[in-house]
C-alpha positions as CSV (number, residue, x, y, z in Angstrom):
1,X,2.8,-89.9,18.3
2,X,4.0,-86.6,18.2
3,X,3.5,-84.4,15.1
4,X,4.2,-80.8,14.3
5,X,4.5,-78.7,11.0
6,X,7.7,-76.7,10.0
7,X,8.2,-74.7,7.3
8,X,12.0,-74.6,5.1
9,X,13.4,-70.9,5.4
10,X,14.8,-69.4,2.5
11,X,18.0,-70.9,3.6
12,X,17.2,-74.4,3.7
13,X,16.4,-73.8,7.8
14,X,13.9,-75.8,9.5
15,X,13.0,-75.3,13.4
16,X,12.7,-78.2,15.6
17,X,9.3,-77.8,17.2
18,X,9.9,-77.3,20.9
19,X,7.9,-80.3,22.4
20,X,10.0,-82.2,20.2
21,X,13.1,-80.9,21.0
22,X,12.1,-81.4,24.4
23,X,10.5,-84.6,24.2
24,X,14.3,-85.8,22.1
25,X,16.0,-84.3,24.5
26,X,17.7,-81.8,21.7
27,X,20.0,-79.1,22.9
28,X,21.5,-76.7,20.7
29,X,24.4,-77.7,18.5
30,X,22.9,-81.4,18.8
31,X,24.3,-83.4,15.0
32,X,21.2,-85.1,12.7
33,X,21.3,-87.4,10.4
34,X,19.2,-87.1,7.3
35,X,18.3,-90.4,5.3
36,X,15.8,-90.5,2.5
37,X,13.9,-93.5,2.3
38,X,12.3,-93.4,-0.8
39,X,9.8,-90.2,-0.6
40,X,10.8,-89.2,2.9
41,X,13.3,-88.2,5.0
42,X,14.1,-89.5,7.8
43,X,16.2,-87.2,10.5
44,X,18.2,-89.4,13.3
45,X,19.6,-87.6,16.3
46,X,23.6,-88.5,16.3
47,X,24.5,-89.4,19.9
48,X,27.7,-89.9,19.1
49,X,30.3,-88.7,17.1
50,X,30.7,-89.4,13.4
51,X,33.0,-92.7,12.3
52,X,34.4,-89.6,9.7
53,X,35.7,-87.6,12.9
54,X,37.2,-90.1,14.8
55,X,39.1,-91.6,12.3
56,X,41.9,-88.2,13.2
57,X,42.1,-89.1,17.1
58,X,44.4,-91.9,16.3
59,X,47.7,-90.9,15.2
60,X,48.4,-92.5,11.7
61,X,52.1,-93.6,12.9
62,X,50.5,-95.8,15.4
63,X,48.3,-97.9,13.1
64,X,51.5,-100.0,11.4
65,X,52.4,-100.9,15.2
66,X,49.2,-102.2,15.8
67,X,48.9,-104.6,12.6
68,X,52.3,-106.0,13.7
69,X,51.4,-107.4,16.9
70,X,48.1,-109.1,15.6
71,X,50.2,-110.9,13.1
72,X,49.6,-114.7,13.1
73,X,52.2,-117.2,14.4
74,X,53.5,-119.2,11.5
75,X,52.2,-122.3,12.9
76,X,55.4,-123.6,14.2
77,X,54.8,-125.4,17.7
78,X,57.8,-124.4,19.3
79,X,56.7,-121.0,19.6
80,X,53.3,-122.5,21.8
């Protein structure tokens, strides 16, 4: 297990250690996570991008559409 020391800036900063930004893989405007499980914190690396921004890569006037098509049949057998 890897374990280093950092200390908060007056700012609020704290510097990933560089064997563990190397040993994460971290690059430079990488996203974190921060959870607090009861007295610690727990910083997650975000891989992906946030639910929060991708919820305005699909245009708002599409959404309606798309509830449409998935309605259910009304159960009448001719339309089988």
């Amino acid at each position: 297990m890897e374990t280093n020391i950092a200390t908060v800036t007056a700012k609020g900063q704290i510097t990933i250690p560089k064997a563990i930004r190397q040993a994460l893989g971290i690059q430079q405007k990488d996203r974190f996570l921060f959870v607090v499980e009861g007295e610690q914190m727990v910083v997650k690396p975000l891989r992906h991008r946030p639910l929060g921004e991708l919820a305005h890569c699909q245009p708002l006037n599409r959404i309606p559409a798309m509830r449409q098509s998935a309605k259910p049949s009304s159960g009448n057998s001719e339309n089988v």
